[in-house]
N, C-alpha and C positions, 0 to 999 in steps of 0.2 A: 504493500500500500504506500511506505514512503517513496518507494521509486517513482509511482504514479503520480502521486501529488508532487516531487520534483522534477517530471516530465512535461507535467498538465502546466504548472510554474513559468518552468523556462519557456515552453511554445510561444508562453502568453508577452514572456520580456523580447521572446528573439522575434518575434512580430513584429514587435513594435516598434522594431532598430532598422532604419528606413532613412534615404540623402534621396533628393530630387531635385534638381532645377525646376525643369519644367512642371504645367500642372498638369497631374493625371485624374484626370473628370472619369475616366474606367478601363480596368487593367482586366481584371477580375471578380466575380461578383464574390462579396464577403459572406453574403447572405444565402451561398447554397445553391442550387440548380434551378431553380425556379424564377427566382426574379431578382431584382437590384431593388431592394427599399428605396434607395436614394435616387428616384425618378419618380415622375406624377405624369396620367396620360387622360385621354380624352376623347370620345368621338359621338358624333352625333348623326342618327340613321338618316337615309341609308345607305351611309358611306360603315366603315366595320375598321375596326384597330384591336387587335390581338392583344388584352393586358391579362395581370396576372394578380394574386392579392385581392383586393374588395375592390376589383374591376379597376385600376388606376394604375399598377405597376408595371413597368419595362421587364419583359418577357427573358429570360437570359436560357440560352444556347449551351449544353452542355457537347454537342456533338459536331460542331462546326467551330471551334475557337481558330485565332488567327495565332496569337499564342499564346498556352499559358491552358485552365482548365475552360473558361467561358466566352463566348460571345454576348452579344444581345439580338435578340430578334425582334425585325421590323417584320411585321405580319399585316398588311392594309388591304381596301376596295377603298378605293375614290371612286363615289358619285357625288351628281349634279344636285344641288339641296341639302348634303352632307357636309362633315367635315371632321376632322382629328388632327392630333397635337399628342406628341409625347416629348417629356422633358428628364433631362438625364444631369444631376448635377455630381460631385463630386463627394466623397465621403463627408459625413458632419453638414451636407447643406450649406460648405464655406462660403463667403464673396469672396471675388479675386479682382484687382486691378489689370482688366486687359490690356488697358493704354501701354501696360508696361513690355506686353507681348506683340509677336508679329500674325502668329498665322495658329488656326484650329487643324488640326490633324488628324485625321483616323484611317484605315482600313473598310473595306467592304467588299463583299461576297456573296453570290446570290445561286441557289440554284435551276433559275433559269435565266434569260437574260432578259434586262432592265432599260427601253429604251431612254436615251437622255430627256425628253419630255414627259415620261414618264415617273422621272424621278422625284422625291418630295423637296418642297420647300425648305430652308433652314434661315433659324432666328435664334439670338439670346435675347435672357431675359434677366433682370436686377433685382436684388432684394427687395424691393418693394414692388416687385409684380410688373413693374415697367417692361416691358417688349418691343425690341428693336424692329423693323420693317422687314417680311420676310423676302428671303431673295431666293433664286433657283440656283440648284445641287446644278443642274445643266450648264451652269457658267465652271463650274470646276472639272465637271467627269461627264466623259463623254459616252454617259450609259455603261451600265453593268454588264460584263459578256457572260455566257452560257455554261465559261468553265467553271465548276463550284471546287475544282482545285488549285486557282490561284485568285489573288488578293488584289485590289486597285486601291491607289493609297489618293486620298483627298486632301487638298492642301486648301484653306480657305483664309485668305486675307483678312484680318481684324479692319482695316480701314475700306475693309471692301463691303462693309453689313451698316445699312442705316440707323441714325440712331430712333428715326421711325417719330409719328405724332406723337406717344406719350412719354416721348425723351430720354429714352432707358438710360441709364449712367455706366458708362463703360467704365467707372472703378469700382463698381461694386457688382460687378456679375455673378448670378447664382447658379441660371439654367441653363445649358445648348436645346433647342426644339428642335423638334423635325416635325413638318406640318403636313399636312394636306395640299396638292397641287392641280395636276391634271386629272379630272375624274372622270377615267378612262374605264369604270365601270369592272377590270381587272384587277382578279387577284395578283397581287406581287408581296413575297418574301426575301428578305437581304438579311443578310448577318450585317453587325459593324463592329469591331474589335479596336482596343488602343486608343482611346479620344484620349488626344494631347490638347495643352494651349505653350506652344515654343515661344521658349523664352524672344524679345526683340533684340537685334542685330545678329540673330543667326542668321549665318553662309553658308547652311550646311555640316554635315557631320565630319567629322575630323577621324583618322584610322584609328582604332581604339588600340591603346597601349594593353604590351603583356602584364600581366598580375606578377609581382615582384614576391619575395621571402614570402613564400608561403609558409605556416606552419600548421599542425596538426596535435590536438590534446587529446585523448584520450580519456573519457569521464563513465561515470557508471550508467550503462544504455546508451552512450552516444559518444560522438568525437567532436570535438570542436576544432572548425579552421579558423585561420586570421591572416590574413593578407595585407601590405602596404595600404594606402588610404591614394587612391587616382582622385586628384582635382581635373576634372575634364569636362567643359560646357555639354559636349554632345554625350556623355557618359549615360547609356540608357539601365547599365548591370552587368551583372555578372552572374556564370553560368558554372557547374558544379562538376564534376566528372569523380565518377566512384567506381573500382574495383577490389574486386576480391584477392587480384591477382598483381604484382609488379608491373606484369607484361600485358595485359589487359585480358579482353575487353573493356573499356573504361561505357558507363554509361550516364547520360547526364541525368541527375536527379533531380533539379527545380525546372519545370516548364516557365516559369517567369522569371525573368531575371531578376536577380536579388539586388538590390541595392546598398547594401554597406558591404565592408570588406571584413564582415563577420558572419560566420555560417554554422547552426548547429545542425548535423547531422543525428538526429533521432529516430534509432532502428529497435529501440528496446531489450537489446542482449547482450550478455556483456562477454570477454574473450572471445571477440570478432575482432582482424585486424582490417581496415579497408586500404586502398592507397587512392590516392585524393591530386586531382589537378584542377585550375581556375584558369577560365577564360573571360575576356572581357567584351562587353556587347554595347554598340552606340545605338544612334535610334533611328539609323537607315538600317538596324540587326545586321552591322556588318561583325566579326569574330574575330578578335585576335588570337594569336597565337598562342597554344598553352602555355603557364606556368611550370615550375619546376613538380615532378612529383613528390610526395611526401605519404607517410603511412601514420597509424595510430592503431592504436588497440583498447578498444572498452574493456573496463572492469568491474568488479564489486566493490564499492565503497562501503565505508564505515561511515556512522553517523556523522563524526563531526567531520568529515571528507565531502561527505554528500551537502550540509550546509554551508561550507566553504565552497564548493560547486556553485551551489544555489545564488550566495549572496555576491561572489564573481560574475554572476552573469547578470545579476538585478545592479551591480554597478554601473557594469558596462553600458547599461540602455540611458543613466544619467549622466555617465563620464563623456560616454563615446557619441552619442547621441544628443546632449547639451547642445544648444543652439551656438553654432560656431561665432556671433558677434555678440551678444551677453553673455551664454551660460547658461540662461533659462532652461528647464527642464520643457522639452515641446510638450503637447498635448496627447495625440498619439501617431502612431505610426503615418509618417507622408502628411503632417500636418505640417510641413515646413516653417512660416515664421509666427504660427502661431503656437505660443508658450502657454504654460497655466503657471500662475502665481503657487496655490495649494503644491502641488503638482514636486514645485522648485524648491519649497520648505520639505520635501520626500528628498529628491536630492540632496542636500546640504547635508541630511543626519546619514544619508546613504555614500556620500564622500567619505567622511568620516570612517566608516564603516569600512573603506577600502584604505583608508590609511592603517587601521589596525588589522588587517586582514593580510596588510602588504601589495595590496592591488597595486598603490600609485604613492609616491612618496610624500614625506608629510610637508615637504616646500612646495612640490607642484601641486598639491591639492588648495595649500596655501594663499597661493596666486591663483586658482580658479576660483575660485570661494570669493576672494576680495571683487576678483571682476563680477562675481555675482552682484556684491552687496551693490558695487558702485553704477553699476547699470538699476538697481533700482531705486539708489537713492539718486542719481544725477539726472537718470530719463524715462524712469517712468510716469505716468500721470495717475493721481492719488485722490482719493476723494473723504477726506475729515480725516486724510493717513491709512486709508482701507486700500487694495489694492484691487482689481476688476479680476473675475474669473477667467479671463484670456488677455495676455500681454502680447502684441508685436516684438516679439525679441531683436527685432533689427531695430525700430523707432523708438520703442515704448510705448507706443500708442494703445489707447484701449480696443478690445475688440471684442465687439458686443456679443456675450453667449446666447441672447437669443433676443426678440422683441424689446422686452420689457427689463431686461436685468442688464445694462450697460452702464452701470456704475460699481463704486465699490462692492465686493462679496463679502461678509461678515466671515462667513465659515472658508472659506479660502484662505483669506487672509490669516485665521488663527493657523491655521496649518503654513503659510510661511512662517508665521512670528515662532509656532516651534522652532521650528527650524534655527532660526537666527539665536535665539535663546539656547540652541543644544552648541552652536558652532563656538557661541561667547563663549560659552564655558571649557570648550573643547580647544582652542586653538590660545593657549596661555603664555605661550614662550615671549620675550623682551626682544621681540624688535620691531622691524617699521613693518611688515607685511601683517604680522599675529595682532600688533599692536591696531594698527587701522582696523582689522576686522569686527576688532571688539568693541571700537570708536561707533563705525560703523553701525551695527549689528545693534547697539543701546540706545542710539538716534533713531535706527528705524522702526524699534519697536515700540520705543518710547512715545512717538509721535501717532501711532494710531489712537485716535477717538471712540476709544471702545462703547463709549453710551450717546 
């Protein structure tokens, strides 16, 4: 039983340990074979849109993906006095600043073929329900062909989508649609796999660099890898290759590419040795070259081996995972710059933890911690000293958890002041790093308005 519940543990930390640029609106659905929670649809007879859920969810594809375990499926009839709409937004329902991006990107795959006037319309739409002007798929692809085993990739200009009568705001985008167009009284089916929004000033994808110093750990039911850290704009992941044997056959175990350069391989047995190579993947899925190989061997742990295990890897999703311009602990996995305050006061006691554990030394944790403090006492925005249930870790800026709750979080914020209260007490030593932290650390908890 303890294996399982430090099996069920870790899945839940090594999930969440995730680097993007770009935004990923759908890779894979989270929710299972059925459908994507994180879309809302719509039609009106007697045109027909295929949903899934209590009639309103985007349909997901277990049997056609372009990669990875899912697609979604467009399943429509356009007629004359009908219409439908389905919307697909990103995990959490985030807004995103498009301005900041060049161009929407997906795949699609149909099996049969799609003429270009046949194709649906496409729109965004902004946190407040505003909706851009929809335009024709026909301006981008010139219809879907016949083969349902190969993929046409769509590239749709951000400056190419109006901002339409009700003014939609292109820094706060919520939804991509796909609407209703020509109603040509025809059933048509499409997969659509991989909606990006690429980052602005891309030229394109760069040759993805080989995966450097690989290593391999060996844990009880699993092996852990770890690889150099690639800063690469076009970096879309990295792909796994595991044999039984030196000489192979090697086979690749993640169909998605993985995005950090930490991987745990969880097979549940232990005295398995595997040998392990990493390859890296841009986001034309062009493949670098392997890595060097490496092997490990699971074993049976003892109690305090298996929570030293445990609490290794729940570091790492604070250490390694920490928002690279504050610190901030993110939110969850592929949440990019959005942070949680609560969240960051788990970090803090969880540094710590890795200082006496030996994860990380007790000066470099020293100078993380302080960059903590001082990213929130210099730029974050504070309300009577309370801090908002989601921080921009690049700005500071607050970012609203939902309608109604875009100010201070009472209960958040206790869960940071822990924090800051465990690190005072914890980081004691006489000089200018320990010394500011605690400066630090008493001013900012000192200053919350708890009544």
């Amino acid at each position: 039983m303890r294996t399982l519940v430090a099996i069920l543990t870790l899945c839940f930390i090594v999930s969440m340990i995730f680097a993007q640029d770009d935004i990923i609106f759908f890779s894979d659905s989270p929710d299972g074979d059925v459908l994507l929670d994180a879309s809302w649809g719509f039609y009106s007879q007697p045109s027909y849109l295929e949903l899934k859920g209590n009639n309103d969810k985007f349909p997901v594809d277990a049997q056609h993906p372009y990669q990875g375990a899912h697609s979604l499926r467009l399943h429509w009839i356009s007629k004359s006095g009908g219409d439908w709409g389905i919307a697909v937004a990103s995990q959490g329902w985030q807004r995103w600043d498009f301005t900041k991006y060049d161009s929407i990107v997906y795949w699609i795959n149909a099996p049969a073929a799609i003429e270009p006037e046949d194709l649906p319309d496409f729109g965004i739409e902004d946190v407040t329900n505003r909706r851009s002007s929809r335009i024709e798929l026909s301006r981008f692809l010139d219809g879907v062909d016949a083969d349902s085993s190969t993929w046409q990739k769509i590239s749709i200009p951000i400056d190419s989508i109006p901002v339409g009568p009700d003014n939609c705001d292109f820094t706060k985008i919520k939804t991509l649609f796909h609407y209703q167009a020509n109603p040509d009284g025809e059933e048509h089916i499409a997969w659509i796999d991989e909606i990006r929004i690429i980052k602005a000033g891309s030229i394109g994808p760069t040759p993805p660099p080989t995966p450097t110093n690989l290593m391999a750990e060996g844990h009880d039911s699993r092996i852990d890898l770890k690889w150099d850290l690639i800063i690469n704009p076009d970096l879309l992941g990295f792909y796994i290759y595991r044999s039984s044997s030196e000489s192979g056959p090697f086979d690749k175990i993640n169909q998605i590419a993985h995005q950090r350069n930490l991987y745990s391989d969880f097979f549940g047995e232990n005295d398995r040795t595997y040998y392990y190579y990493t390859t890296s993947v841009n986001n034309a899925y062009d493949e670098s070259e392997p890595s060097d190989t490496v092997f490990a061997t699971s074993y049976q742990m003892t109690d305090e081996q298996l929570l030293t295990s445990i609490q290794k890897a729940t570091f790492r999703y604070f250490w390694d995972y920490g928002h690279p311009v504050s610190g901030l602990t993110r939110e969850v996995s592929g949440s990019g710059n959005t942070c949680t305050s609560g969240g960051t006061g788990f970090g803090l006691m969880t540094i710590i933890v890795g200082v006496e554990r030996g994860f990380v030394s007790r000066d470099s944790a020293a100078v993380r911690v302080l960059k903590i403090l001082s990213f929130l006492q210099d730029s974050t925005i504070r309300y009577h000293g309370a801090w908002p249930h989601w921080i921009n870790g690049e700005t500071g800026e607050t970012i609203p958890f939902s309608m109604y709750d875009d100010g201070g979080d009472i209960v958040e914020t206790a869960y940071l002041v822990q924090g800051l209260l465990t690190i005072r007490q914890y980081f004691t030593l006489d000089n200018g790093v320990e010394t500011e932290i605690r400066n630090r650390a008493t001013e900012l908890w000192e200053t919350v308005e708890w009544d």
